[in-house]
mmJSON file of the N, C-alpha and C atoms, coordinates in Angstrom:
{"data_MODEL":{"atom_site":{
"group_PDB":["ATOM","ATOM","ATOM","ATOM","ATOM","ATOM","ATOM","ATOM","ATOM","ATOM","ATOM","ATOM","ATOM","ATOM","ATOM","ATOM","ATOM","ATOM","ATOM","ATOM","ATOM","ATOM","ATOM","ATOM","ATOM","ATOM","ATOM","ATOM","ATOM","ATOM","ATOM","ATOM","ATOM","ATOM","ATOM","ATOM","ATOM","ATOM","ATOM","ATOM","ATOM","ATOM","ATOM","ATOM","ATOM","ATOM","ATOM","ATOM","ATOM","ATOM","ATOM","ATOM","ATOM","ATOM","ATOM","ATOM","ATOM","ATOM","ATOM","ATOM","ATOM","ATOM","ATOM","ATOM","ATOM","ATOM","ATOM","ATOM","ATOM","ATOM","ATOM","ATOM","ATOM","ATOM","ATOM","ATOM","ATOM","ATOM","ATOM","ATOM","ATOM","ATOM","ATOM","ATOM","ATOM","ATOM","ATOM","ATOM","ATOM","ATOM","ATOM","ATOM","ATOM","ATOM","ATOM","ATOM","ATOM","ATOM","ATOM","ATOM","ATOM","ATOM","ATOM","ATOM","ATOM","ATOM","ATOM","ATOM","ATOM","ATOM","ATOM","ATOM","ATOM","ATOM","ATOM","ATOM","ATOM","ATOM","ATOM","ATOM","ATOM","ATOM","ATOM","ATOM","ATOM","ATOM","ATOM","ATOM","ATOM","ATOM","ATOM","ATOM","ATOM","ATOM","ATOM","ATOM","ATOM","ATOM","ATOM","ATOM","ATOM","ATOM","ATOM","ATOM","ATOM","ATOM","ATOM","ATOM","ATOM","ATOM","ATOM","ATOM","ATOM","ATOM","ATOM","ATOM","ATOM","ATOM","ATOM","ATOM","ATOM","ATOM","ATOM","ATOM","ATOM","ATOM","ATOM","ATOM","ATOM","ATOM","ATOM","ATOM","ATOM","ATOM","ATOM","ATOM","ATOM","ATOM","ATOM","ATOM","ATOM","ATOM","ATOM","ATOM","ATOM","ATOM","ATOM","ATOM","ATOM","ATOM","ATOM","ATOM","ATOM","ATOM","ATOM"],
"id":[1,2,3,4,5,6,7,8,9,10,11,12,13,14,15,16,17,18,19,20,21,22,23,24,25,26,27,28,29,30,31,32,33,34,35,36,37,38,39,40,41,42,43,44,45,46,47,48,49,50,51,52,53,54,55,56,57,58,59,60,61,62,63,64,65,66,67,68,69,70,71,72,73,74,75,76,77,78,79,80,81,82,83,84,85,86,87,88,89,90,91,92,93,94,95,96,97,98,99,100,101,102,103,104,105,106,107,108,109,110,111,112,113,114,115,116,117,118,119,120,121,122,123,124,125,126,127,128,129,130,131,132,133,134,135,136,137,138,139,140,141,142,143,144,145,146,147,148,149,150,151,152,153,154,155,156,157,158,159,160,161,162,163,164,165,166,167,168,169,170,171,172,173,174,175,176,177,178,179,180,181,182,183,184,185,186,187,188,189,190,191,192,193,194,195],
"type_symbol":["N","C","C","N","C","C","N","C","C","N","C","C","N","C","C","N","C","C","N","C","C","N","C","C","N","C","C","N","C","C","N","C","C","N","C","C","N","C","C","N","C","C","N","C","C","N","C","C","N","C","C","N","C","C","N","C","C","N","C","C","N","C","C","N","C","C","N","C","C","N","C","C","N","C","C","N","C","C","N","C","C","N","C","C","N","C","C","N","C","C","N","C","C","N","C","C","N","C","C","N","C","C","N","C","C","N","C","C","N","C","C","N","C","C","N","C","C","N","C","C","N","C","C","N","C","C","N","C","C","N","C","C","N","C","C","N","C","C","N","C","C","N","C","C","N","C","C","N","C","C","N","C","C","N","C","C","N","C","C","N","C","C","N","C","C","N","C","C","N","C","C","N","C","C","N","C","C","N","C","C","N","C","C","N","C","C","N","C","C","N","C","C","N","C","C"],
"label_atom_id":["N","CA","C","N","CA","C","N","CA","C","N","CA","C","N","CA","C","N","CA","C","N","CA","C","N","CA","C","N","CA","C","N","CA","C","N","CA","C","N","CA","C","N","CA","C","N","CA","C","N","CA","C","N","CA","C","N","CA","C","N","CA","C","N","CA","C","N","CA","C","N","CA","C","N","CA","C","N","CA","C","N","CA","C","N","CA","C","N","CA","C","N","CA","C","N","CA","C","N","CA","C","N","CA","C","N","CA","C","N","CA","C","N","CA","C","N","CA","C","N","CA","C","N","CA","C","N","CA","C","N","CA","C","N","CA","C","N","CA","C","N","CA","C","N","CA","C","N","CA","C","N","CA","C","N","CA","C","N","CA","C","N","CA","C","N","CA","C","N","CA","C","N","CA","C","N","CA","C","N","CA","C","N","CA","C","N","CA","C","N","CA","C","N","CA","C","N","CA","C","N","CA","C","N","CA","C","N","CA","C","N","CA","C","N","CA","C","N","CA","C","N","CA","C","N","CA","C"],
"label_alt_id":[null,null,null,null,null,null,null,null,null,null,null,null,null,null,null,null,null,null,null,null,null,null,null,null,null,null,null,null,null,null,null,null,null,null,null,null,null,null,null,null,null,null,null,null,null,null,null,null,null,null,null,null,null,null,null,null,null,null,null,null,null,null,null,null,null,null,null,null,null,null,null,null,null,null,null,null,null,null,null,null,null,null,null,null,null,null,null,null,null,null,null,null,null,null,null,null,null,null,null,null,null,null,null,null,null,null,null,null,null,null,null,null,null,null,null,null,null,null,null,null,null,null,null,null,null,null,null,null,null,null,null,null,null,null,null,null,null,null,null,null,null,null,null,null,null,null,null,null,null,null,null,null,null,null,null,null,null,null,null,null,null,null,null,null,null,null,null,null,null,null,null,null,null,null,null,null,null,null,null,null,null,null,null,null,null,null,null,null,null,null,null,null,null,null,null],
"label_comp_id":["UNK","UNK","UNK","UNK","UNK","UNK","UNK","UNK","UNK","UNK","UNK","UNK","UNK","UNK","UNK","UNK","UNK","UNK","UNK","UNK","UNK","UNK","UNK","UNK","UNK","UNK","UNK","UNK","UNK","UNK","UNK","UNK","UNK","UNK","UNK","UNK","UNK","UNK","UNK","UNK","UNK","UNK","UNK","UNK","UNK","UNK","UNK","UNK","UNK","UNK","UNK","UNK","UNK","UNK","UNK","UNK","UNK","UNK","UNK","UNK","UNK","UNK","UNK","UNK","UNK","UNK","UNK","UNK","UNK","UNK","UNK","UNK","UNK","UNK","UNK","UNK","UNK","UNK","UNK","UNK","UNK","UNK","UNK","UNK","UNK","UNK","UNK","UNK","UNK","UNK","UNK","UNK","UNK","UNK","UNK","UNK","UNK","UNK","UNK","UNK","UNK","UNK","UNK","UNK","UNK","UNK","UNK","UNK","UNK","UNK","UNK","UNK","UNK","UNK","UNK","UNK","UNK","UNK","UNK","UNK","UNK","UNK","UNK","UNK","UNK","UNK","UNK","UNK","UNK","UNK","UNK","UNK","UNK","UNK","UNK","UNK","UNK","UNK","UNK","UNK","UNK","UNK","UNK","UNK","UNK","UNK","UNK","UNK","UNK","UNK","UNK","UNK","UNK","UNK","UNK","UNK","UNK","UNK","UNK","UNK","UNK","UNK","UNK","UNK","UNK","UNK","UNK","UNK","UNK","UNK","UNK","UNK","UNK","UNK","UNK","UNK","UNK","UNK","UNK","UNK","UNK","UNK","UNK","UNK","UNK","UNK","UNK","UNK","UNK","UNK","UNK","UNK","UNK","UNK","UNK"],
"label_asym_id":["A","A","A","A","A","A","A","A","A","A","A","A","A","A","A","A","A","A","A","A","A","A","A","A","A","A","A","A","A","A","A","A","A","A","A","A","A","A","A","A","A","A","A","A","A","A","A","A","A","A","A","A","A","A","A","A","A","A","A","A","A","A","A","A","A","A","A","A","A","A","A","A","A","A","A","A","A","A","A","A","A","A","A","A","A","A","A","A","A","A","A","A","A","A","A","A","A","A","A","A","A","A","A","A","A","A","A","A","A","A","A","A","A","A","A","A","A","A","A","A","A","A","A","A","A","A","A","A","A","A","A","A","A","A","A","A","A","A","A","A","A","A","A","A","A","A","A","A","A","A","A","A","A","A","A","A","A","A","A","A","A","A","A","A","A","A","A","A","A","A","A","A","A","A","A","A","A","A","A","A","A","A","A","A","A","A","A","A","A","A","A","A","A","A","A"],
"label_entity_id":["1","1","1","1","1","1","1","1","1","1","1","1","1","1","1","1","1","1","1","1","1","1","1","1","1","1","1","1","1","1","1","1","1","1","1","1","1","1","1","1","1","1","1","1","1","1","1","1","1","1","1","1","1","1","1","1","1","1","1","1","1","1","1","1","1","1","1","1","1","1","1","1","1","1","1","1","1","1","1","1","1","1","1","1","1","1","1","1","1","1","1","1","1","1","1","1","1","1","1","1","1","1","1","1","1","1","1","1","1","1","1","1","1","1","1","1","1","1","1","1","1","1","1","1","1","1","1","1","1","1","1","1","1","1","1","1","1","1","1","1","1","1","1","1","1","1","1","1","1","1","1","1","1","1","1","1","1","1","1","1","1","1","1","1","1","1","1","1","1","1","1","1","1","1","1","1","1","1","1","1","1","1","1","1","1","1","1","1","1","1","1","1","1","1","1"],
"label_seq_id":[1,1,1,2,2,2,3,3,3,4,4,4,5,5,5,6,6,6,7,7,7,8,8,8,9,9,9,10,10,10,11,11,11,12,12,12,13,13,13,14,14,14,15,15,15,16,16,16,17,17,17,18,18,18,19,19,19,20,20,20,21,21,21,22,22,22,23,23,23,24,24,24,25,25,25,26,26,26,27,27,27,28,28,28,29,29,29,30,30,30,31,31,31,32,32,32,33,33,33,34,34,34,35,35,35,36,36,36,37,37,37,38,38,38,39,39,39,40,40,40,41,41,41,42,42,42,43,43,43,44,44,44,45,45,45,46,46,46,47,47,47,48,48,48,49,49,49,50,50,50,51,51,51,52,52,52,53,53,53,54,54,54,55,55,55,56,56,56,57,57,57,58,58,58,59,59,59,60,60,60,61,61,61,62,62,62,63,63,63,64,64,64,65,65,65],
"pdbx_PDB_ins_code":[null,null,null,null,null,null,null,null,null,null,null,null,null,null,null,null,null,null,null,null,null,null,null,null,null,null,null,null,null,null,null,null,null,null,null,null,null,null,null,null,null,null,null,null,null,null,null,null,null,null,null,null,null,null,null,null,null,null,null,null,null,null,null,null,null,null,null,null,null,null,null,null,null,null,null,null,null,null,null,null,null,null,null,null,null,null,null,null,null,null,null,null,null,null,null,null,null,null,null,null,null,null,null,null,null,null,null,null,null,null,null,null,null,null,null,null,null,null,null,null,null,null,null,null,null,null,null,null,null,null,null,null,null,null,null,null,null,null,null,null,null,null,null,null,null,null,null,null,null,null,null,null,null,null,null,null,null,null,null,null,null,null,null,null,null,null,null,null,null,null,null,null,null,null,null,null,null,null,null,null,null,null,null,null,null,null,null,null,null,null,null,null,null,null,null],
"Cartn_x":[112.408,111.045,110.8,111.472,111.6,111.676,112.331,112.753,110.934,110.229,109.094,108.322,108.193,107.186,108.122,109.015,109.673,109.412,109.717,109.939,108.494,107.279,106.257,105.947,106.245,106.291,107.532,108.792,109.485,109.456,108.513,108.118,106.764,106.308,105.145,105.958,106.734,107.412,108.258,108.756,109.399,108.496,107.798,106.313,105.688,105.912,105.192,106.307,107.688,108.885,109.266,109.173,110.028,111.117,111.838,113.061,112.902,113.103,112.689,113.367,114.266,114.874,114.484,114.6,114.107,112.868,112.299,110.861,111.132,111.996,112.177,112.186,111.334,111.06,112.468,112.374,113.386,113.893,112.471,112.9,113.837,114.301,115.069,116.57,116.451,117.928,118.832,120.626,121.29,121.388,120.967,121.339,122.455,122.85,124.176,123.356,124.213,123.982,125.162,124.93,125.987,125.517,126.513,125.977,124.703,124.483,123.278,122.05,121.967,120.932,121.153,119.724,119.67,119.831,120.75,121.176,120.782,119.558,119.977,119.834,120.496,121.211,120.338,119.847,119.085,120.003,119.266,120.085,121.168,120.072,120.305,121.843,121.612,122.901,122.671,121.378,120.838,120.874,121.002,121.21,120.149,118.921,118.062,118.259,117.778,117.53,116.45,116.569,114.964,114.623,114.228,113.5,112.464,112.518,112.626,110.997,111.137,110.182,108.664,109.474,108.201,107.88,108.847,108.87,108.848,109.332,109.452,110.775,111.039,112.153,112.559,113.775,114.02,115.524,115.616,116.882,117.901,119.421,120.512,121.101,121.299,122.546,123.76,124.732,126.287,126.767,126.158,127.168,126.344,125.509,125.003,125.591,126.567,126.708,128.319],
"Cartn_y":[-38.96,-39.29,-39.167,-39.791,-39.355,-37.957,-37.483,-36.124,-35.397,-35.609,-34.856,-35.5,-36.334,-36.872,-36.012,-36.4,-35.782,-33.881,-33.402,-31.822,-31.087,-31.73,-31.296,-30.924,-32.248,-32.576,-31.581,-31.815,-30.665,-29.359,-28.361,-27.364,-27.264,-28.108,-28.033,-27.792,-28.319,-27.965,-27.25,-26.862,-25.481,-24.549,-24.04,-23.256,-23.509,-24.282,-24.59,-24.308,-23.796,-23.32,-24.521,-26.035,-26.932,-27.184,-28.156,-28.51,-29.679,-29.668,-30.163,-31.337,-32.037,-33.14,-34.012,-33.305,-34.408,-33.932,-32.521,-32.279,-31.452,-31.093,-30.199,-28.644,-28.372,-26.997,-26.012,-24.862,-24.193,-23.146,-22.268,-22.06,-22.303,-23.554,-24.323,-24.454,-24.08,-24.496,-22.933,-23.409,-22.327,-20.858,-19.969,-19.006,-17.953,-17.353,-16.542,-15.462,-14.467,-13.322,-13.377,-13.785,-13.851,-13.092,-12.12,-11.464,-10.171,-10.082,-8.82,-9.927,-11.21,-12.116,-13.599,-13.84,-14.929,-16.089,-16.997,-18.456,-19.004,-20.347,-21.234,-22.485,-23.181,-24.77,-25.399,-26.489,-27.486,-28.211,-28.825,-30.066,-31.567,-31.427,-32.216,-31.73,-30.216,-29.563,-29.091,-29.034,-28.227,-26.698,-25.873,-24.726,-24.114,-22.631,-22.133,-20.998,-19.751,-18.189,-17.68,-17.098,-17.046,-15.318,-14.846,-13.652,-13.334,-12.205,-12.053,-11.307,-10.175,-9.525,-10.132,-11.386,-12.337,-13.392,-13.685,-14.59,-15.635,-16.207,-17.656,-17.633,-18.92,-19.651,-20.596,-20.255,-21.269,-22.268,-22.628,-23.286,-22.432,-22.382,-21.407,-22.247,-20.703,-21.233,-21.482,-21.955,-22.007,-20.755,-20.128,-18.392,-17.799,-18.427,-17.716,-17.983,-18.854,-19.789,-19.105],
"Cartn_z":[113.463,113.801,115.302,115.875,117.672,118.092,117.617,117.92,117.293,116.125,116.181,117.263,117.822,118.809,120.416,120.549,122.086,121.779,120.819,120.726,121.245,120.959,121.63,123.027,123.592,125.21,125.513,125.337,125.422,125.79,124.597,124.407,125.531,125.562,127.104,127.93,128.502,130.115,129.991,128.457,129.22,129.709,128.901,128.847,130.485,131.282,132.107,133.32,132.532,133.585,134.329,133.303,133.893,133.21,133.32,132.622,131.479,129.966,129.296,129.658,130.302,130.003,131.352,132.46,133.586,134.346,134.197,134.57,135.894,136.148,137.624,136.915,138.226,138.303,137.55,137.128,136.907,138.302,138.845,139.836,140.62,140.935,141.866,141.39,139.768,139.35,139.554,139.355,140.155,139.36,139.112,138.413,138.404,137.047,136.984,135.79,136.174,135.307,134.165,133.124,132.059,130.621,130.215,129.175,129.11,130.147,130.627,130.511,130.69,130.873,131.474,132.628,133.827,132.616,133.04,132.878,134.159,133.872,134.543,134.339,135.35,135.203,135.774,135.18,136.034,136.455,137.251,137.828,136.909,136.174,135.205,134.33,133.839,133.418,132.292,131.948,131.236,131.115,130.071,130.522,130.102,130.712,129.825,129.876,129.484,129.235,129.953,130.894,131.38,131.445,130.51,130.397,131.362,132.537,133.546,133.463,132.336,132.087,131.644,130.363,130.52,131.266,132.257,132.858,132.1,130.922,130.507,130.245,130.071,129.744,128.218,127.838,126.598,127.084,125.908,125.795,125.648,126.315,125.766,124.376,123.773,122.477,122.491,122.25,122.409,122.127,121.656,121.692,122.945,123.603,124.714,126.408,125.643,127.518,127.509],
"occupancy":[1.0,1.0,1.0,1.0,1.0,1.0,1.0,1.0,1.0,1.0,1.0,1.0,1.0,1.0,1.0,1.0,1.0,1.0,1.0,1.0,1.0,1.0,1.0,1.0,1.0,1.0,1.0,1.0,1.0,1.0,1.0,1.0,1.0,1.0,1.0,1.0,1.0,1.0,1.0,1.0,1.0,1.0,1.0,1.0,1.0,1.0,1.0,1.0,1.0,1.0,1.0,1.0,1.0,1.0,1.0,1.0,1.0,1.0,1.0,1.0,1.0,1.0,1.0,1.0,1.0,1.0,1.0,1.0,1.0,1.0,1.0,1.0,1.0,1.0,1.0,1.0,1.0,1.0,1.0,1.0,1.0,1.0,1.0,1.0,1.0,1.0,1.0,1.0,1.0,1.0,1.0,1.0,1.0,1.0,1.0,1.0,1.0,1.0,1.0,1.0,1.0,1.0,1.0,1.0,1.0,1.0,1.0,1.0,1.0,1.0,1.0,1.0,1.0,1.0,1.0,1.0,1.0,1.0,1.0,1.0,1.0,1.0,1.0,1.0,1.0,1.0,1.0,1.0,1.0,1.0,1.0,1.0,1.0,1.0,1.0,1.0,1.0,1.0,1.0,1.0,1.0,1.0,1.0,1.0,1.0,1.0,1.0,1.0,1.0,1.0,1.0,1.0,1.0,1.0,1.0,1.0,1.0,1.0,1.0,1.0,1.0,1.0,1.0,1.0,1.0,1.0,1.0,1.0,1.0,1.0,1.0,1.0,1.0,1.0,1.0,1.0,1.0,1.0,1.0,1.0,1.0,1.0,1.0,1.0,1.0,1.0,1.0,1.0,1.0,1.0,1.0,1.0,1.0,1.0,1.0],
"B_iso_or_equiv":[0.0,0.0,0.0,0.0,0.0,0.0,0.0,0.0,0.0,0.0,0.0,0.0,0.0,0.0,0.0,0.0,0.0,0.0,0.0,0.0,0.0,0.0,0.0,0.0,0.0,0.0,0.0,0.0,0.0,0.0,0.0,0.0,0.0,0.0,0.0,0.0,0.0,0.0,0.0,0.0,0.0,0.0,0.0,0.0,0.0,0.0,0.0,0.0,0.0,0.0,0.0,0.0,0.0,0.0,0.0,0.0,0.0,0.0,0.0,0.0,0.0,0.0,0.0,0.0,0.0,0.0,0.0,0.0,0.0,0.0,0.0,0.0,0.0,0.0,0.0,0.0,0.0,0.0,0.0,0.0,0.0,0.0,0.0,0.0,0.0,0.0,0.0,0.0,0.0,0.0,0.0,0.0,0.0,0.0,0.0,0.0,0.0,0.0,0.0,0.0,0.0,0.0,0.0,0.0,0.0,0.0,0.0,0.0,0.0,0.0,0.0,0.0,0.0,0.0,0.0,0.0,0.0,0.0,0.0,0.0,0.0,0.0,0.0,0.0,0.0,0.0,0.0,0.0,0.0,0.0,0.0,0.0,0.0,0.0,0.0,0.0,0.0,0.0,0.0,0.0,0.0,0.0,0.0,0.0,0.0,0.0,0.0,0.0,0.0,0.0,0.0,0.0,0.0,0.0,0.0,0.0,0.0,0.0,0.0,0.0,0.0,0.0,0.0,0.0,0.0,0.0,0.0,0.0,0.0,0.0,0.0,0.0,0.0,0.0,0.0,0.0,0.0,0.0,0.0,0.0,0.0,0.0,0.0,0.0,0.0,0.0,0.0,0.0,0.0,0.0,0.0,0.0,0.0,0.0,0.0],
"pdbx_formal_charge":[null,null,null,null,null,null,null,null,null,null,null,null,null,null,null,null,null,null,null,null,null,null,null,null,null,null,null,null,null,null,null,null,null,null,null,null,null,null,null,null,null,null,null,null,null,null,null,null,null,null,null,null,null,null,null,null,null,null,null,null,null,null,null,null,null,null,null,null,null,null,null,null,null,null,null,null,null,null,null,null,null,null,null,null,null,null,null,null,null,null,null,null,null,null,null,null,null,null,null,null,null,null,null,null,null,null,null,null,null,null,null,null,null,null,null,null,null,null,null,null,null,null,null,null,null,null,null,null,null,null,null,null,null,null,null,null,null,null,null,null,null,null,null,null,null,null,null,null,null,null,null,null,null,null,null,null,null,null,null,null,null,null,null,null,null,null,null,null,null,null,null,null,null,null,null,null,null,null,null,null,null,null,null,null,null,null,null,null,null,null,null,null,null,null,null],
"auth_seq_id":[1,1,1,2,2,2,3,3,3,4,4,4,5,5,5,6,6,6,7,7,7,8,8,8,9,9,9,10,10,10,11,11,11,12,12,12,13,13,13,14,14,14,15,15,15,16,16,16,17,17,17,18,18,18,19,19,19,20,20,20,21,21,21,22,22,22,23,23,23,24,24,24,25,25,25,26,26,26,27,27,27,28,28,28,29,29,29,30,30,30,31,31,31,32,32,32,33,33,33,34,34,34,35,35,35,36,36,36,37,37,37,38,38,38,39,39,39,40,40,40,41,41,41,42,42,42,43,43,43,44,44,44,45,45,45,46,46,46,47,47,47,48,48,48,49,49,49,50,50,50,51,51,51,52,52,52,53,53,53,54,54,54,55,55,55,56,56,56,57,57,57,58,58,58,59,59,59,60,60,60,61,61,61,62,62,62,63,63,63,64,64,64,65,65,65],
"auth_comp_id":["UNK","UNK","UNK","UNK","UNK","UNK","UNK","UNK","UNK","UNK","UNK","UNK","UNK","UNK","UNK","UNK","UNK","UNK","UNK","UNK","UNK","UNK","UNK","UNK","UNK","UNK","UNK","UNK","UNK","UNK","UNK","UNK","UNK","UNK","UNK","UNK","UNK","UNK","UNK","UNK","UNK","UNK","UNK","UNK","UNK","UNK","UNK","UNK","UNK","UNK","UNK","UNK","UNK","UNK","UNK","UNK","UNK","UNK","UNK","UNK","UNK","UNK","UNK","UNK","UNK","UNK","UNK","UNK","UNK","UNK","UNK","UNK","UNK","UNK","UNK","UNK","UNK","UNK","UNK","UNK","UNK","UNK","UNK","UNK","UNK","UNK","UNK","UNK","UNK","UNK","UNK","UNK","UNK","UNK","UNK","UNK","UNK","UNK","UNK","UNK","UNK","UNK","UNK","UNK","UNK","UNK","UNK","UNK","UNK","UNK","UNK","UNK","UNK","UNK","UNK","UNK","UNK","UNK","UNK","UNK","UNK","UNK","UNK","UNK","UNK","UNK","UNK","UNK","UNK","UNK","UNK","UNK","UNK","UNK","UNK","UNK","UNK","UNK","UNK","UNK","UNK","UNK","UNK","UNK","UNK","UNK","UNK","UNK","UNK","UNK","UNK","UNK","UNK","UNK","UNK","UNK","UNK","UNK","UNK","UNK","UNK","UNK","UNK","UNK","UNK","UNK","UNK","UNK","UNK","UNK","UNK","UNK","UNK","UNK","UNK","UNK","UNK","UNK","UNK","UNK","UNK","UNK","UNK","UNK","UNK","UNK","UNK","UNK","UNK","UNK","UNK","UNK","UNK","UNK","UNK"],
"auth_asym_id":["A","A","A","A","A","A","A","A","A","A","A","A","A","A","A","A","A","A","A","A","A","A","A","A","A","A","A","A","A","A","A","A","A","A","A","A","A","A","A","A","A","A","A","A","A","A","A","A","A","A","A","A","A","A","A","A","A","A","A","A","A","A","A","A","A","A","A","A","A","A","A","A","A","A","A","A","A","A","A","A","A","A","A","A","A","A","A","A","A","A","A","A","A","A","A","A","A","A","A","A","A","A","A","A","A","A","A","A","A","A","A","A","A","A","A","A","A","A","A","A","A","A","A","A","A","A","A","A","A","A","A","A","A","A","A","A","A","A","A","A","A","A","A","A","A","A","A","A","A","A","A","A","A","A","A","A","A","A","A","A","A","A","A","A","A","A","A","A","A","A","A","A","A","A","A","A","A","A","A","A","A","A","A","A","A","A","A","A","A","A","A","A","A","A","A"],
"auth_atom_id":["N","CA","C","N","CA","C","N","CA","C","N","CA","C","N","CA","C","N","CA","C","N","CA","C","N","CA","C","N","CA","C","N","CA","C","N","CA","C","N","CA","C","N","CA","C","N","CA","C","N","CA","C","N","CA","C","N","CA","C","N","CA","C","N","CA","C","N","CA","C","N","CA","C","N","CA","C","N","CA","C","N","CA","C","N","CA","C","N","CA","C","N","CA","C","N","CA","C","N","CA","C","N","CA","C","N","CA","C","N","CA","C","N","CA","C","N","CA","C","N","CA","C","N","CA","C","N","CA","C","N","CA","C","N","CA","C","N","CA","C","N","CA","C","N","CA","C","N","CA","C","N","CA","C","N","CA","C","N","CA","C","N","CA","C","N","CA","C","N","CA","C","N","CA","C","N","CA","C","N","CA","C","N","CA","C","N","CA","C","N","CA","C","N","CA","C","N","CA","C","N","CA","C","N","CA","C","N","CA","C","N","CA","C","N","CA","C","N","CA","C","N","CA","C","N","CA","C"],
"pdbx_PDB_model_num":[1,1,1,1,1,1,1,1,1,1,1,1,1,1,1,1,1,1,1,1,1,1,1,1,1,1,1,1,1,1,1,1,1,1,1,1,1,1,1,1,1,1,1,1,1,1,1,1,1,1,1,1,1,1,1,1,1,1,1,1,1,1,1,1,1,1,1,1,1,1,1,1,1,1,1,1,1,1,1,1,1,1,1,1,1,1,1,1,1,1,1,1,1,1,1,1,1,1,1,1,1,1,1,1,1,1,1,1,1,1,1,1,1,1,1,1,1,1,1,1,1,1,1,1,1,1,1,1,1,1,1,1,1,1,1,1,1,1,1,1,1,1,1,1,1,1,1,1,1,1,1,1,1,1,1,1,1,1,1,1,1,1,1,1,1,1,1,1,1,1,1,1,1,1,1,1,1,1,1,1,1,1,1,1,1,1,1,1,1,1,1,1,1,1,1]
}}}
């Protein structure tokens, strides 16, 4: 039940190229080229995918990190 109420807000700040868990910019977090695609780490230690071409960002998968 939590998880449908948090997954919304979530999905806003990624969309908005923040970090779903503590709200900082992604910009700012450290990036690596892994796999022929940008990873990056928030601060927090979050990891996302950030598609360059569309410029947005998701969550990474465990076969992605």
């Amino acid at each position: 039940m939590i998880k449908s109420l948090i997954a919304p807000i979530q999905a806003w700040l990624i969309s908005q190229g923040r970090c779903g868990g503590c709200g900082e910019e992604l910009k700012r977090g450290s990036r690596k080229l892994v796999r022929n695609q940008v990873t990056v780490t928030c601060r927090c230690g979050r990891i996302f995918i950030h598609d360059t071409k569309k410029d947005t960002y998701r969550r990474a998968l465990f076969d992605e990190i």
